[in-house]
C-alpha distance (Angstrom), angle and dihedral (degrees) to the residues before:
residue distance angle dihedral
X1 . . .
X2 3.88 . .
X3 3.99 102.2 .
X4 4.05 120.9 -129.3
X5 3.29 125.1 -75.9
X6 3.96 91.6 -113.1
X7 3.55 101.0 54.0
X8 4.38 93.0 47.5
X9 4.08 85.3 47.0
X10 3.67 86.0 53.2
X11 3.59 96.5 46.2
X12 4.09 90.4 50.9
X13 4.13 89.8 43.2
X14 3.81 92.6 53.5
X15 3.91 102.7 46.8
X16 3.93 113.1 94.0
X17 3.49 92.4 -162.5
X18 3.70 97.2 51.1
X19 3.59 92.3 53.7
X20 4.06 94.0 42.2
X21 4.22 86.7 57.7
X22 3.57 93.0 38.5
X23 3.96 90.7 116.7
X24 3.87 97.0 46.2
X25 4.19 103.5 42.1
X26 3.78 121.6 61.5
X27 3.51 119.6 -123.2
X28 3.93 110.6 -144.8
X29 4.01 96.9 -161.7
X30 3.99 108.5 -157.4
X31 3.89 131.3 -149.8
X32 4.00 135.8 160.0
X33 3.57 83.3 -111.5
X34 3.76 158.8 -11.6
X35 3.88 141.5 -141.7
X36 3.59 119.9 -131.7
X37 3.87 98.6 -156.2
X38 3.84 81.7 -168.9
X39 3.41 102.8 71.4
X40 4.42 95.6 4.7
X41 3.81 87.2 -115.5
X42 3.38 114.3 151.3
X43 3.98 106.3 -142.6
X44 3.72 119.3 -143.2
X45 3.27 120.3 -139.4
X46 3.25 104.9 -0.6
X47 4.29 146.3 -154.5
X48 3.58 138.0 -166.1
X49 3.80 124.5 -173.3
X50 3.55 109.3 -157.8
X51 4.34 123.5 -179.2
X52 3.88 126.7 161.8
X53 4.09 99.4 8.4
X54 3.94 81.5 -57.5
X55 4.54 139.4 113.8
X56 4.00 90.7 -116.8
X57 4.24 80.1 174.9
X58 3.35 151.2 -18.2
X59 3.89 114.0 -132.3
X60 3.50 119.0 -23.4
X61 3.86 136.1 112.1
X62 4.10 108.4 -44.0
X63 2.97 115.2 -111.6
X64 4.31 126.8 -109.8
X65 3.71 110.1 -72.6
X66 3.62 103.5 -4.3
X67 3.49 122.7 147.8
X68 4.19 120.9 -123.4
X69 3.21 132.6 -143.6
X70 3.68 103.9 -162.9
X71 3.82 100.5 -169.6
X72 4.16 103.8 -175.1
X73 3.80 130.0 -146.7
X74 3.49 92.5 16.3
X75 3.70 145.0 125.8
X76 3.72 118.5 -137.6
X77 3.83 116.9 -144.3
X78 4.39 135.4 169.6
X79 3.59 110.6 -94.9
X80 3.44 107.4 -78.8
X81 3.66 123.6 -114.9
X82 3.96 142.6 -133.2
X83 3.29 128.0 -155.9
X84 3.83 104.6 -179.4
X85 3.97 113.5 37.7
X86 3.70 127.3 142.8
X87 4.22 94.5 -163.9
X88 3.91 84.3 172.8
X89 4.04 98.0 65.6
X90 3.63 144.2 38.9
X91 3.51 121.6 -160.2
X92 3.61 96.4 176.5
X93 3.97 82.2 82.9
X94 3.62 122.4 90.2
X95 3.37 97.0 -124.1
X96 4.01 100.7 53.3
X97 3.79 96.2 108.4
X98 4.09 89.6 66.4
X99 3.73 93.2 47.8
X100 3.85 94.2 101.5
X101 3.53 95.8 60.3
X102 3.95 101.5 24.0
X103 4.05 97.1 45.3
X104 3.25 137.7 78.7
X105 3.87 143.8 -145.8
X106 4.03 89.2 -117.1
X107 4.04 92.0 41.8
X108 4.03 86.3 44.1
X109 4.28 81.9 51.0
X110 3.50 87.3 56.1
X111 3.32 108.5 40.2
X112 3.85 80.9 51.3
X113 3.72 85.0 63.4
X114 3.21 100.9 60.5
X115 3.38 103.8 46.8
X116 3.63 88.0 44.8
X117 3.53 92.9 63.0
X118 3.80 90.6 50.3
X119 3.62 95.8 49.8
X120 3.68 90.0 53.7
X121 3.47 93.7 50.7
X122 3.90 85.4 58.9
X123 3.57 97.0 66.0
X124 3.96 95.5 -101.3
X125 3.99 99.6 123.7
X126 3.79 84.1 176.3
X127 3.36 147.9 47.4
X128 3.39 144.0 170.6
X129 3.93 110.1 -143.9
X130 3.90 113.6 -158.0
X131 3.93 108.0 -168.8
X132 3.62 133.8 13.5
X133 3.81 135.9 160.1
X134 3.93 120.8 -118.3
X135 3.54 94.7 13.6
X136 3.43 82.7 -76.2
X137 3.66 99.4 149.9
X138 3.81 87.5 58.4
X139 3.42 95.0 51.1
X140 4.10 84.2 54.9
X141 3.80 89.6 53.1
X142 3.93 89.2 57.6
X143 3.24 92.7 47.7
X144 3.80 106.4 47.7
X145 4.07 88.6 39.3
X146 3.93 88.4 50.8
X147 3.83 92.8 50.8
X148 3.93 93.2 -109.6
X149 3.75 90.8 128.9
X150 3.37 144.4 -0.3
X151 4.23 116.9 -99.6
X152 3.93 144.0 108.7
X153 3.54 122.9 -60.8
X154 4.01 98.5 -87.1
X155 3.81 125.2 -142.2
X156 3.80 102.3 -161.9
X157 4.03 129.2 -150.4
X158 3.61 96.3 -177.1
X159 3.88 104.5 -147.8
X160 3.56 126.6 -1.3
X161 3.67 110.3 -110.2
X162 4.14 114.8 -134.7
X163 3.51 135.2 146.6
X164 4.03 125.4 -94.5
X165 3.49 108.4 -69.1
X166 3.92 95.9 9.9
X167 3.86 140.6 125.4
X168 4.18 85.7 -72.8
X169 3.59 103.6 42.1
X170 3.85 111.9 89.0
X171 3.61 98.8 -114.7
X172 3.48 132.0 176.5
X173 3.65 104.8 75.1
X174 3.41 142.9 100.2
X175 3.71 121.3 -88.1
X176 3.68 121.6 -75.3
X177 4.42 88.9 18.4
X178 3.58 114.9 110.4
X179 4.42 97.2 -12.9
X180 3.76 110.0 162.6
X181 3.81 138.7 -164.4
X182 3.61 144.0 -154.0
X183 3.83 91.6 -67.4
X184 3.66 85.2 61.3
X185 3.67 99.9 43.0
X186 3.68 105.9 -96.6
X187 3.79 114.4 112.6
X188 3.79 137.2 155.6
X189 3.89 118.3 -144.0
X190 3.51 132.9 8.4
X191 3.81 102.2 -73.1
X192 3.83 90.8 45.3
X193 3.94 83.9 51.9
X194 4.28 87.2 52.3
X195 3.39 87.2 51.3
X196 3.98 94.6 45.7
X197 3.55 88.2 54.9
X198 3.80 100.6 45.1
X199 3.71 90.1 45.8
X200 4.09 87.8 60.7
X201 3.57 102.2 38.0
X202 3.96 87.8 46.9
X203 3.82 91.2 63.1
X204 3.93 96.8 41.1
X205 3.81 112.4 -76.7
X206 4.29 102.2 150.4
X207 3.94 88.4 -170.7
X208 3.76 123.9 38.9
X209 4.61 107.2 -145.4
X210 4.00 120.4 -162.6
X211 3.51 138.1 -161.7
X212 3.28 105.9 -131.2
X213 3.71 105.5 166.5
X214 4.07 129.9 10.3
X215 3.56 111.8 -77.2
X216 3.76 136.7 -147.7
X217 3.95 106.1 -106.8
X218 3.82 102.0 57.1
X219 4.19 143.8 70.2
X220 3.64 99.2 -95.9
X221 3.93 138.3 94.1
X222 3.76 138.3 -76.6
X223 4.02 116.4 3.2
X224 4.45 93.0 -127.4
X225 4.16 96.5 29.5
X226 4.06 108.3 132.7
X227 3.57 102.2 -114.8
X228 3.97 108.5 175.9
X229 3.94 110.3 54.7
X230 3.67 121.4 -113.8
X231 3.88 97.9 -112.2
X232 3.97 84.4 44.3
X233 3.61 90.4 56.0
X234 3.95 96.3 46.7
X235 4.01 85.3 49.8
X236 3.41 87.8 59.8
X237 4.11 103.5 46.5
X238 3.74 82.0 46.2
X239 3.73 93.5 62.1
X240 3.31 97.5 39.4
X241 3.88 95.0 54.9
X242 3.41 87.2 52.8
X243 4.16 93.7 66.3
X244 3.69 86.5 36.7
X245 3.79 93.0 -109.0
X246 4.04 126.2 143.9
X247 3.97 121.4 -123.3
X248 3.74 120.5 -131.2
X249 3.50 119.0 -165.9
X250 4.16 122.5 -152.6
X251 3.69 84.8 -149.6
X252 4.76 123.0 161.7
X253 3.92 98.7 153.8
X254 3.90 124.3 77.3
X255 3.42 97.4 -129.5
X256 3.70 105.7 47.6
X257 4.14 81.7 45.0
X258 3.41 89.3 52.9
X259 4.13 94.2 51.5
X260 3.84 91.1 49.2
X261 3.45 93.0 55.1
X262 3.54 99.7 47.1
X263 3.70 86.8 48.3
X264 4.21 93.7 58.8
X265 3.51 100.2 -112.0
X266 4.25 105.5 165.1
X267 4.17 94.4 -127.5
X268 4.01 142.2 0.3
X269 3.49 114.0 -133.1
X270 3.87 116.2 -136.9
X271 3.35 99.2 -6.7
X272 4.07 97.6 -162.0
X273 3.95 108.4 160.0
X274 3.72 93.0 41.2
X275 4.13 111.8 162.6
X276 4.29 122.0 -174.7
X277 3.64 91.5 -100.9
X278 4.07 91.0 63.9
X279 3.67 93.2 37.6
X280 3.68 92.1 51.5
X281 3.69 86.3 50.6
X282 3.78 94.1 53.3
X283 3.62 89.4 47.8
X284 3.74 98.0 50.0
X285 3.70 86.8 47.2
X286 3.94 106.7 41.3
X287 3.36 91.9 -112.5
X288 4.01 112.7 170.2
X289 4.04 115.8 -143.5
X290 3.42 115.2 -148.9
X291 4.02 109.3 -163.3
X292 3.27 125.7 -164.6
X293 3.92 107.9 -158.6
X294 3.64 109.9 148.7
X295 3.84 96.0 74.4
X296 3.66 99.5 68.4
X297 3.91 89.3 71.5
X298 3.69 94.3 30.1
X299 4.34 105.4 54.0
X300 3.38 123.1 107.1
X301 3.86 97.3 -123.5
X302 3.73 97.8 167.9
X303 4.18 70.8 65.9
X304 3.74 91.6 60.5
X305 3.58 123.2 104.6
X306 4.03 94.4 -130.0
X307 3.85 99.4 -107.9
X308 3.88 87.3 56.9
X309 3.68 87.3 48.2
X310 3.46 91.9 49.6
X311 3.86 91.4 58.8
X312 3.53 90.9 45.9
X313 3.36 92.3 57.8
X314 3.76 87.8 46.9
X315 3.79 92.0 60.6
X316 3.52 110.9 33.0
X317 4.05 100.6 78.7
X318 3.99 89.7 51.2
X319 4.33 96.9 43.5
X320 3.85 75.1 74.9
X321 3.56 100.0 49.1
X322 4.06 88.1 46.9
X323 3.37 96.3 54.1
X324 3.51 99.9 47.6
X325 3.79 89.9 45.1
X326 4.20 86.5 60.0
X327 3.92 90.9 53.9
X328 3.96 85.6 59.0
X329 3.37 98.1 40.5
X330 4.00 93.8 54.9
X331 3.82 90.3 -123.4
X332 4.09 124.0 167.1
X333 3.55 104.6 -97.0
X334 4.01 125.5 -168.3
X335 3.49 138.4 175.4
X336 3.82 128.8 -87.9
X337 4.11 135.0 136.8
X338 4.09 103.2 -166.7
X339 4.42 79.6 -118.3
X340 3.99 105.7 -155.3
X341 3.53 89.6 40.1
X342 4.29 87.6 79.9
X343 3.75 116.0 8.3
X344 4.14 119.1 -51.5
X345 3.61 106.6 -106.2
X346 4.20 104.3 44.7
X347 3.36 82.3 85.1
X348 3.93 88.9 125.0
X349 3.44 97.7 45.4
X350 4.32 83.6 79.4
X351 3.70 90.9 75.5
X352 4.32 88.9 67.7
X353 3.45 85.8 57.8
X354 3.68 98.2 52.6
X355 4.13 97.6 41.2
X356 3.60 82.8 49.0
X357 4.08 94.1 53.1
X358 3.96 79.4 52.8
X359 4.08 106.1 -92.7
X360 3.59 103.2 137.5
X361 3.83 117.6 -107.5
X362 4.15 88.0 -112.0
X363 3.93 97.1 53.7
X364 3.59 84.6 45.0
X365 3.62 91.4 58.9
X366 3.56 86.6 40.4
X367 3.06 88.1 59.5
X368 3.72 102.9 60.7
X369 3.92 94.2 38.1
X370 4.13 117.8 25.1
X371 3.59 97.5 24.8
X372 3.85 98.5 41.3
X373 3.51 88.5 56.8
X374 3.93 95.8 54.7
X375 3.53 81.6 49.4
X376 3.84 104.0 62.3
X377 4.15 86.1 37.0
X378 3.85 94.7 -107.8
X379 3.62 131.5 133.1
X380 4.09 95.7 178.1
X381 4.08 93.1 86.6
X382 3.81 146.2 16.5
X383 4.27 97.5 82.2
X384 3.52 136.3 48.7
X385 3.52 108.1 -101.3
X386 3.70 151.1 138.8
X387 4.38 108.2 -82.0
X388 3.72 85.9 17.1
X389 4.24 128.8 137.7
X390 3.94 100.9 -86.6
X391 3.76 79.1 -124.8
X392 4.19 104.0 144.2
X393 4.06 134.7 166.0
X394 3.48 128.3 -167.5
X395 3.61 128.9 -158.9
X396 3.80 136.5 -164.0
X397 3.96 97.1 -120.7
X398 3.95 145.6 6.0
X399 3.77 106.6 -57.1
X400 4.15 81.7 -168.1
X401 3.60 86.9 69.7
X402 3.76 107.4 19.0
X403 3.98 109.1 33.3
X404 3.75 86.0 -176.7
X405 4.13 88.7 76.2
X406 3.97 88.1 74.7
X407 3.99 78.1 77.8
X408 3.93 94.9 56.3
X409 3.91 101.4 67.4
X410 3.40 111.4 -179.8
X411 3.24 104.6 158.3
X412 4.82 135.6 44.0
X413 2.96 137.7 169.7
X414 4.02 122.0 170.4
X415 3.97 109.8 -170.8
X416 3.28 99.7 -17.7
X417 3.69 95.5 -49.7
X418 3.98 120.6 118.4
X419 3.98 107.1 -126.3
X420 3.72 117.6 -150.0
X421 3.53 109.0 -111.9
X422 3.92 101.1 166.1
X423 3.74 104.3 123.0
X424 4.36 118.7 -119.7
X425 3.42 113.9 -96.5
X426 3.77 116.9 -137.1
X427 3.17 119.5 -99.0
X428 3.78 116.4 -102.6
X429 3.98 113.5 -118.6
X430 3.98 96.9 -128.3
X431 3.74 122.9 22.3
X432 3.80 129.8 177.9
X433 3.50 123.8 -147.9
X434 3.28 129.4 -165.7
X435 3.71 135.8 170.9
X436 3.87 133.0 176.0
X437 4.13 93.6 -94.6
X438 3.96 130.8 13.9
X439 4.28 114.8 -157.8
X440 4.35 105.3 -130.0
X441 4.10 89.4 -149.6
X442 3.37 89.6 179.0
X443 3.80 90.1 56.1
X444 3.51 103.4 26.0
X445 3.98 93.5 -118.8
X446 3.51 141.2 122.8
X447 3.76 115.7 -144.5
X448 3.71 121.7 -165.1
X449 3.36 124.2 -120.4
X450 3.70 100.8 33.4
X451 3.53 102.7 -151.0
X452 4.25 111.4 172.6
X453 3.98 120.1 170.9
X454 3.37 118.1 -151.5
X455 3.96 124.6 -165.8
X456 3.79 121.8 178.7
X457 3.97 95.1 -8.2
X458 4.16 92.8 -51.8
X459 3.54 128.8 99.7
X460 3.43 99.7 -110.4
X461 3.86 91.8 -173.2
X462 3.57 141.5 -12.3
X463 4.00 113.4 -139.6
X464 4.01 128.8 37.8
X465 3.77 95.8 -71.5
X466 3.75 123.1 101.7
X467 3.55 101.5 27.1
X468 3.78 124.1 166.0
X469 3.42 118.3 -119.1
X470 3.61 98.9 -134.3
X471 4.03 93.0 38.0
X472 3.70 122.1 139.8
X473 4.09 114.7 -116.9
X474 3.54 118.4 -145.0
X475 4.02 103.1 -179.1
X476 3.80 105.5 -165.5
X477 3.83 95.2 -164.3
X478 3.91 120.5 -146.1
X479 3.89 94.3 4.2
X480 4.02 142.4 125.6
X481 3.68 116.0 -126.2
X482 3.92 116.4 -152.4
X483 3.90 128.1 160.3
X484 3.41 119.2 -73.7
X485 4.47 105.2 -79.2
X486 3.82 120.3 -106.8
X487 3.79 125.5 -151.0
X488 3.71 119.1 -156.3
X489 3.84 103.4 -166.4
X490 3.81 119.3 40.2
X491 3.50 136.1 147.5
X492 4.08 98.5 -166.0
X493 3.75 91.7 174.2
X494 3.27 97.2 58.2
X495 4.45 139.1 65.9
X496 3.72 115.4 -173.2
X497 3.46 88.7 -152.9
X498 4.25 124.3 123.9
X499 3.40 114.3 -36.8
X500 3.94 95.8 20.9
X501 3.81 100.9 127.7
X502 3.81 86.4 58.9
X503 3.75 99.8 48.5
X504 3.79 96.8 84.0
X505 3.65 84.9 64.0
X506 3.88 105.6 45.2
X507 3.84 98.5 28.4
X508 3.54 128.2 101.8
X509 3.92 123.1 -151.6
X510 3.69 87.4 -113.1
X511 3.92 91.3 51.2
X512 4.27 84.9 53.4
X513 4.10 92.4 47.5
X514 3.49 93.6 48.7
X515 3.78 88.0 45.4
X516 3.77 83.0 51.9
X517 3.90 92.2 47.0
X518 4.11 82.5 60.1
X519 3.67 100.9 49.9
X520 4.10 102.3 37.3
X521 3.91 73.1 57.1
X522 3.73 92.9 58.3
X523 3.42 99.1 30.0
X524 4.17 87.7 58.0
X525 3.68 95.1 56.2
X526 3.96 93.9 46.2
X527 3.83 83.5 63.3
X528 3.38 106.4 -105.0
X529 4.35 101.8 131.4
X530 3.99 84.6 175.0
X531 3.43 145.6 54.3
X532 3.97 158.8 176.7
X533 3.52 116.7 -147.7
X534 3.81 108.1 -162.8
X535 3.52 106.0 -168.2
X536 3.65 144.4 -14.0
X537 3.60 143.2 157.7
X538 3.62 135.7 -94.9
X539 3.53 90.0 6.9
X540 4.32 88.1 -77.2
X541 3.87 85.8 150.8
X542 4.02 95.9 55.2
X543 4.36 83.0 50.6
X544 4.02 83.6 43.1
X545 3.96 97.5 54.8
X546 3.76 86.1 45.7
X547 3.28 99.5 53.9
X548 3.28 94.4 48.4
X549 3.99 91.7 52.8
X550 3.24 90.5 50.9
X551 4.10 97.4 46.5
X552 3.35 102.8 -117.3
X553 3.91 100.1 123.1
X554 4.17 118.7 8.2
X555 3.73 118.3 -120.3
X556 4.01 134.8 129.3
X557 3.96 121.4 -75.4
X558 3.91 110.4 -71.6
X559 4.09 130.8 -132.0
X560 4.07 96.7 -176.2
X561 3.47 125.8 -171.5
X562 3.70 104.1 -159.8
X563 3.96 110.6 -145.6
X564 3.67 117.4 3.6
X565 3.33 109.0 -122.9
X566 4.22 130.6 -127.4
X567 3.70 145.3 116.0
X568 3.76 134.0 -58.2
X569 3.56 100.2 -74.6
X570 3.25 97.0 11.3
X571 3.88 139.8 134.7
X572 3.38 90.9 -77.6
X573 3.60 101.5 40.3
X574 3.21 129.8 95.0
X575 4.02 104.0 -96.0
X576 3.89 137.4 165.3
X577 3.66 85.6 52.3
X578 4.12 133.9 121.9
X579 3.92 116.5 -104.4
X580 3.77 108.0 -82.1
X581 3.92 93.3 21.8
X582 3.92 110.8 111.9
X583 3.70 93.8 -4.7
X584 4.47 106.7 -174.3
X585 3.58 127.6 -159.9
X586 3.76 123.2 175.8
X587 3.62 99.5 -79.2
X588 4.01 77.0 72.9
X589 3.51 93.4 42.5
X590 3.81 96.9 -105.0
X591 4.40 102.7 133.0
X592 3.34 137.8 164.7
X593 4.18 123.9 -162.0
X594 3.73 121.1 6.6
X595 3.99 103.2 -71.5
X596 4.06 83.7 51.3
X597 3.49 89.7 60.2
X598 3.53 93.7 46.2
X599 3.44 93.0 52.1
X600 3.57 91.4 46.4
X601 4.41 92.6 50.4
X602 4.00 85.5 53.4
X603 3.37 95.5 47.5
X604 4.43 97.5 56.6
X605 4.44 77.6 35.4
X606 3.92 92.3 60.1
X607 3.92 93.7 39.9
X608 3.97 97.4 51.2
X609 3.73 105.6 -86.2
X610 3.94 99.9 153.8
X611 4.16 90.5 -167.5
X612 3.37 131.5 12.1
X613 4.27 133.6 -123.3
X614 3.51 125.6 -166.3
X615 3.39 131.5 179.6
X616 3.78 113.3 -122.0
X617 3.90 102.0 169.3
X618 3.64 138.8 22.7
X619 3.96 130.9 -68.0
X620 3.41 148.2 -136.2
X621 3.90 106.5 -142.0
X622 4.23 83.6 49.4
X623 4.00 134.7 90.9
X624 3.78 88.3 -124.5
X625 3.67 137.4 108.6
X626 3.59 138.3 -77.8
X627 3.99 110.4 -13.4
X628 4.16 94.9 -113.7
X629 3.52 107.7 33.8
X630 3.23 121.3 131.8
X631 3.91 116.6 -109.1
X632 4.12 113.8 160.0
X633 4.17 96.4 66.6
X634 3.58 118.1 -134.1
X635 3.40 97.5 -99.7
């Protein structure tokens, strides 16, 4: 009998040795069968050689010494792709409507994390993310594609770009709170909107997203009004075609539709008020629509401040109308769910809403795989081919005849890599541990058995009395129990590895948290259930312990400091660096004379530094002088 998928993914995730020869064995992955979105064939039984993160074949003998993966009643898919995610927010959360002035780039990073994870675990091994504070969604990107964290392959857009006032300003609040710029995607004319667009794709956006119209989830007018004017809009295709990038366009209203088509933009996202004159414009043109349906069922809107409500009440009925309207009009249609607007991770369950709106379960697919690919301009992914990603999803089911098995993902793999998609358990109430010795530190003493209970994450009691009946046992075997380690002096934001002298310089606070996401990973399974974080940048650790709390990323418990704090030029400045470059103040811990240094200790206090490290000599891993002199002054 074939074993479940779970228990062979398992197998393949546990074994060092498979993972160290990933690159040099194939892996022939297995399934009852497999949709060619190609041709719509379903393929039965089916084979996929995989070497290097690449398709070496489809069917065919396997080849000598491979290992297979023979995953059951399944069907095998491409790695499905979306088109609209924001991995950086949530606004299923009650709190979402503070975010612009209570987040920050490295919490954004992190939250980013997390979500990417879950979206990967969905069976989207793409996505195209279209708006993100602090360049966040780049810094994601890095991260994922340097092996930092686990997630999608991310194509980033940097900020949204909108006019002042519009769907992507951050609007709302009272003069002079939260105002942005061109840097940050908000721009007013058409060489504002050149320099909007330069600004993103000069710090890594790979798709540029506009605002053409108002939108639903934000403080200003009419759901459909055209927001960005049309010569604006044309500026910014312009530019964009000049890097190479494509142009989506958060577009509801006909008019504002209209203008972005007209201009050349590659896709309108949403797409709600859509009438036969735009459609037969995006038709004529090639233009792909990217609904985003799922959401009007899914939104918190007991969430809603009431005049975002009220929009959203405006707008659902004719999002159905729209989309039904594209079907007839023969219209490019792609795949994208709006993710952060319901819970990262139902990304799939958009395609039940289509089929059920009367796309076929195939183009739906299609969709999310073939189409999405022609979309973001790359032929490397979106079928099952020779060459291709080894990007591969499984599900429990025939999505031809039951759409809803897009939902029941038993099966990813992202580049040849198998992705854990075995769902937490929750964690049992009481557990018992024991373990052939326990270390008294206290004491000085080892006892044998070590025999701890612990109920609700405390130790309830240590020895075999008091032990709930219905307690889980975890029986460790020949092992020595101690209390969880503490480290006093880390720096989990930072690797002085190559290339660390330059990082201050090219790094982003995202980049660091994510960085930080890594090692509190590492640093957890080493042990250590503790530690001190003496100093870090941009307050990344303050984002890091929260994040943590709040179980986005794993890692130990946190005491961060915030900003170390020293003199100008300092150890724990910023040295080696031209005038003007890197410049500190005490806000970032840099302080000169005792009401500096004040200024600079209430400054890591009111940001979430729980102790405080300054830097009262010279360093070695600093520009500075001698390695002991002294540098803070007595005073």
């Amino acid at each position: 009998m074939t074993p479940p998928a779970g228990s062979l993914l398992l197998a393949l995730l546990l074994s060092p040795a498979a993972l160290a020869a990933q690159d040099s064995l194939a892996t022939v992955v297995r399934a009852a069968r497999m949709l060619d979105v190609s041709t719509g064939r379903m393929t039965s039984p089916a084979s996929v050689s995989v070497r290097a993160g690449r398709i070496e074949a489809v069917g065919g003998a396997v080849p000598a010494g491979s290992r297979v993966l023979d995953l059951g009643d399944v069907t095998l898919l491409p790695g499905l792709i979306d088109l609209h995610t924001h991995l950086t927010s949530d606004l299923s959360t009650p709190d979402w409507v503070a975010e612009p002035v209570r987040g920050t780039p490295a919490s954004w990073a992190l939250r980013g994390a997390m979500n990417a994870r879950i979206t990967l675990r969905a069976g989207f091994t793409t996505v195209r993310d279209v708006g993100a504070g602090g360049f966040s969604d780049v810094a994601l990107m890095r991260a994922i594609d340097g092996g930092l964290i686990p997630g999608p392959r991310v194509v980033p857009s940097g900020h949204a770009i909108g006019i002042t006032g519009g769907h992507c300003d951050a609007t709302g609040w009272a003069p002079g709170i939260a105002e942005q710029g061109p840097e940050t995607g908000v721009a007013d004319g058409p060489e504002s909107v050149i320099r909007a667009v330069r600004y993103q794709v000069k710090h890594g956006a790979k798709a540029i997203k506009l605002c053409a119209t108002a939108g639903v989830l934000s403080f200003e007018g009419s759901v459909g009004a055209q927001q960005m004017a049309d010569e604006e809009i044309r500026a910014a295709v312009r530019e964009a075609q000049r890097h190479d990038l494509p142009v989506a366009a958060h577009a509801h209203g006909p008019e504002g539709t209209l203008a972005a088509v007209r201009a050349g933009v590659a896709s309108i996202e949403h797409g709600s008020v859509l009438t036969p004159p735009v459609l037969a414009a995006m038709k004529q043109r090639g233009t792909w629509l990217v609904p985003t349906l799922y959401l009007r069922q899914a939104i918190r809107r007991d969430l809603l401040p009431p005049p975002i409500r009220a929009k959203m009440d405006e707008v659902t009925p004719l999002m159905d109308r729209s989309f039904r309207l594209a079907l007839r009009s023969g219209v490019k249609i792609a795949f994208g769910t709006d993710a952060s607007v319901f819970p990262h991770g139902q990304n799939a369950r958009e395609f039940a809403v289509r089929v059920k709106l009367g796309q076929t379960p195939l183009e739906a697919i299609r969709g999310a795989t073939l189409y999405a690919a022609q979309v973001l301009g790359v032929e490397d992914r979106g079928v099952i081919a020779r060459g291709k990603l080894a990007d591969l999803v499984a599900v429990r089911g025939n999505p031809l005849r039951d759409i809803g098995s897009l939902e029941r993902v038993a099966f990813v793999m992202k580049g040849g890599e198998v992705v854990d998609v075995t769902p937490p358990l929750p964690a049992p109430m009481a557990v018992v541990v024991r373990a052939a010795r326990m270390v008294d530190v206290e004491r000085g003493a080892v006892v044998s058995p070590g025999v701890v209970v612990v109920d609700s994450g405390r130790i309830r009691s240590v020895g075999g009395a008091g032990i709930p009946a219905d307690a889980k046992t975890i029986d460790l075997g020949d092992l020595t129990l101690l209390p969880g380690l503490i480290d006093a002096h880390t720096h989990l934001t930072a690797d002085y590895n190559r290339g660390w002298e330059l990082r201050p310089a090219q790094e982003t606070p995202g980049d660091r948290a994510l960085r930080g996401a890594r090692n509190a990973g590492i640093t957890l399974r080493a042990g250590f259930t503790t530690v001190r974080d003496l100093g870090a940048s941009d307050f990344a650790d303050i984002a890091l312990i929260r994040a943590i709390a709040d179980g986005w990323v794993p890692g130990p418990r946190m005491i961060p400091s915030g900003h170390a704090i020293g003199i100008t030029g300092g150890h724990c400045d910023e040295t080696g660096w031209a005038p003007g470059v890197l410049q500190r103040g005490p806000e970032q811990g840099i302080a000169d004379g005792p009401d500096g240094v004040m200024a600079a200790v209430r400054n890591q206090a009111k940001y979430g530094a729980k102790v405080i490290k300054i830097c009262a000599t010279a360093g070695v891993l600093s520009h500075d002088a001698t390695v002991g002199a002294q540098q803070l002054s007595d005073a």
